[in-house]
C-alpha positions as CSV (number, residue, x, y, z in Angstrom):
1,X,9.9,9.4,7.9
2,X,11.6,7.6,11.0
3,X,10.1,6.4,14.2
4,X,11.7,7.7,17.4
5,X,13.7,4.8,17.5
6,X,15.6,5.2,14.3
7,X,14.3,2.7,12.5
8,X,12.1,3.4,9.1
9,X,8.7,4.6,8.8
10,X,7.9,5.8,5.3
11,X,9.4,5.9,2.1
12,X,7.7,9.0,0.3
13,X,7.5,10.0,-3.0
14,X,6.6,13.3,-4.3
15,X,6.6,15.7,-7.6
16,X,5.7,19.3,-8.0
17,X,4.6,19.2,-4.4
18,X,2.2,15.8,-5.4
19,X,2.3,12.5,-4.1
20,X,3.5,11.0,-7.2
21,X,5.3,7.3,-7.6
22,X,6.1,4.5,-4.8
23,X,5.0,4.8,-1.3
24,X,6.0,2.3,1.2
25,X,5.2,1.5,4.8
26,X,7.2,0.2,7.7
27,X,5.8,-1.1,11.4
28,X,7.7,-0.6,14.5
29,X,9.3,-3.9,13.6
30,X,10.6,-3.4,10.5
31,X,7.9,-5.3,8.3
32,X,6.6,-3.7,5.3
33,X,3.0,-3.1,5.7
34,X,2.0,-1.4,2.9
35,X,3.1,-0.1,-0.8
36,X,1.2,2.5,-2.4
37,X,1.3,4.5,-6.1
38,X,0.1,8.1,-6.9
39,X,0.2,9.7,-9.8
40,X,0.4,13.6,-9.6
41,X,-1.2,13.6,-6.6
42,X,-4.0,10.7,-6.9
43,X,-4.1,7.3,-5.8
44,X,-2.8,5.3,-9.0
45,X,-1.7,1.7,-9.4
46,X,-1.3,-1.1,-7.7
47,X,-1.4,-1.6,-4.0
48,X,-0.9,-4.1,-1.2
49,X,-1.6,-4.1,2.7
50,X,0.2,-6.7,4.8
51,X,-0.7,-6.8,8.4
52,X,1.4,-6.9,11.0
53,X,3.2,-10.2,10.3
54,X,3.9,-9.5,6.8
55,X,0.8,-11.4,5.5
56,X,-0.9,-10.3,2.9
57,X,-4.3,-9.1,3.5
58,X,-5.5,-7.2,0.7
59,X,-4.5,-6.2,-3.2
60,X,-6.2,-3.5,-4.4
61,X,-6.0,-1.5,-7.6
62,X,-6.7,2.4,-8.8
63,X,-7.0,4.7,-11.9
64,X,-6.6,8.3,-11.4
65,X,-7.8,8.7,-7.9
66,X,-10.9,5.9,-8.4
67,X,-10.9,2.1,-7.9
68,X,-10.0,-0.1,-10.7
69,X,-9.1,-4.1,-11.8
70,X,-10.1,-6.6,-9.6
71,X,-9.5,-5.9,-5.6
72,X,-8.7,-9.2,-3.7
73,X,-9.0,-9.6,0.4
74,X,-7.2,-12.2,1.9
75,X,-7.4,-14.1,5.2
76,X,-5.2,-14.5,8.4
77,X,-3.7,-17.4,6.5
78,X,-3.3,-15.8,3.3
79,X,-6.1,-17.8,1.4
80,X,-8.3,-15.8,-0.9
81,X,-11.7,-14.5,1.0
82,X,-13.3,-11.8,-1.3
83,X,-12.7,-10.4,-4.7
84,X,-14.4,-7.4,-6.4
85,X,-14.1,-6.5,-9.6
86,X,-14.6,-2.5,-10.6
């Protein structure tokens, strides 16, 4: 998926008509705000949220579609705020 302006969006994945593998998100800059996994539809793996600068603000983890591993929020700065463990 493309913004009007040419530049990259989205990186989909799909299979059988799923969401299945590596999803990755673009800004209007060209930063990569996001990564995603799914598995056959549901969220799966390990994902990370950057904000608009490219810092990292939160890693976060899933199991067949429910949350998993220890999910970590981080600060403006990047230092370690929060952590949950599920």
């Amino acid at each position: 998926i493309y913004f009007d302006n040419g530049q990259i969006n989205e990186i989909r994945s799909y299979k059988n008509n799923l969401m299945h593998g590596k999803w990755v998100k673009y800004n209007e800059h060209g930063i990569k705000i996001s990564v995603a996994r799914y598995k056959n539809g549901r969220k799966h793996g390990k994902w990370t949220i950057w904000n608009d600068y490219g810092n990292l603000l939160y890693e976060l983890e899933y199991k067949n579609g429910g949350k998993t591993g220890t999910w970590k929020n981080y600060n403006e700065k990047g230092e370690l705020v929060s952590e949950r463990k599920y």
